[in-house]
VMD Tcl script that draws the C-alpha trace (Angstrom):
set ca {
  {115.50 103.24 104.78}
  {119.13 103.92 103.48}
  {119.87 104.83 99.96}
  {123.24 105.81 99.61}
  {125.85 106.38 101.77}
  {128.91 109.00 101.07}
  {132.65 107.72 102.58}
  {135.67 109.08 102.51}
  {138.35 107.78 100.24}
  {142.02 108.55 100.02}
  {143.30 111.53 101.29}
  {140.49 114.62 101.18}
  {138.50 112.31 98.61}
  {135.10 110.81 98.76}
  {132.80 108.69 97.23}
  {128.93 107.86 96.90}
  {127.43 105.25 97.08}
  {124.43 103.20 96.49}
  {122.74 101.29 98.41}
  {120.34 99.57 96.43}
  {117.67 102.31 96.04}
  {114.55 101.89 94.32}
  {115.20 105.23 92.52}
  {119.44 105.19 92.14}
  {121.47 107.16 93.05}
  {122.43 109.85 90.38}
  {125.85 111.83 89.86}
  {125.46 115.21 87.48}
  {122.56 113.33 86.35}
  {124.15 110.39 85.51}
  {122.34 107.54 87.99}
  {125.68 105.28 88.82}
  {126.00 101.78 89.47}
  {129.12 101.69 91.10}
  {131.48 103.56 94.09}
  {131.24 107.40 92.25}
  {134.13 109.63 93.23}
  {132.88 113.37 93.98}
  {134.59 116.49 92.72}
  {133.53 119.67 94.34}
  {130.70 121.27 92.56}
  {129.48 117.68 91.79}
  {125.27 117.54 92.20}
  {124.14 114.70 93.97}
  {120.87 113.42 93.25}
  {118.85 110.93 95.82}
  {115.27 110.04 96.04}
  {113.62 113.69 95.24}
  {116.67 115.71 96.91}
  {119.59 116.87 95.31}
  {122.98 118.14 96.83}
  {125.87 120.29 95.67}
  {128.92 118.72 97.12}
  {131.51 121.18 98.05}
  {134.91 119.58 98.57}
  {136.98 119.77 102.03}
  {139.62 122.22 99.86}
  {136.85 124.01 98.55}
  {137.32 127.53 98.92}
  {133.74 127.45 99.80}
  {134.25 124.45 102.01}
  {136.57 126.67 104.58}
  {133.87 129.23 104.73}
  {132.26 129.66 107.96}
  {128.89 131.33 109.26}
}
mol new
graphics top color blue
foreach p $ca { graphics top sphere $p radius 0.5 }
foreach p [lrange $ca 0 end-1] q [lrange $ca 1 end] { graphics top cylinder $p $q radius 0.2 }
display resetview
């Protein structure tokens, strides 16, 4: 199933957001209830997994392995 879904927004921005989940959809803790917009370094929670979102003008975002 589908819980949230992350889109880009205007310019280098994006946002989250849920779909409905059972368990939300949580931003630096904070479950949301609406479009969220991310900042780099924000943490992402969904279900039982949690991200770190890193922003396309991260410096860590131009980092390559």
């Amino acid at each position: 199933s589908q819980h949230a879904q992350f889109v880009p927004d205007i310019g280098t921005e994006w946002l989250v957001i849920d779909l409905g989940s059972t368990n939300g959809t949580k931003v630096n803790g904070t479950r949301i209830a609406a479009p969220a917009r991310l900042t780099s370094g924000d943490v992402v929670g969904i279900g039982g997994m949690t991200w770190r979102f890193v922003g396309p003008t991260s410096r860590i975002g131009r980092r390559t392995r």
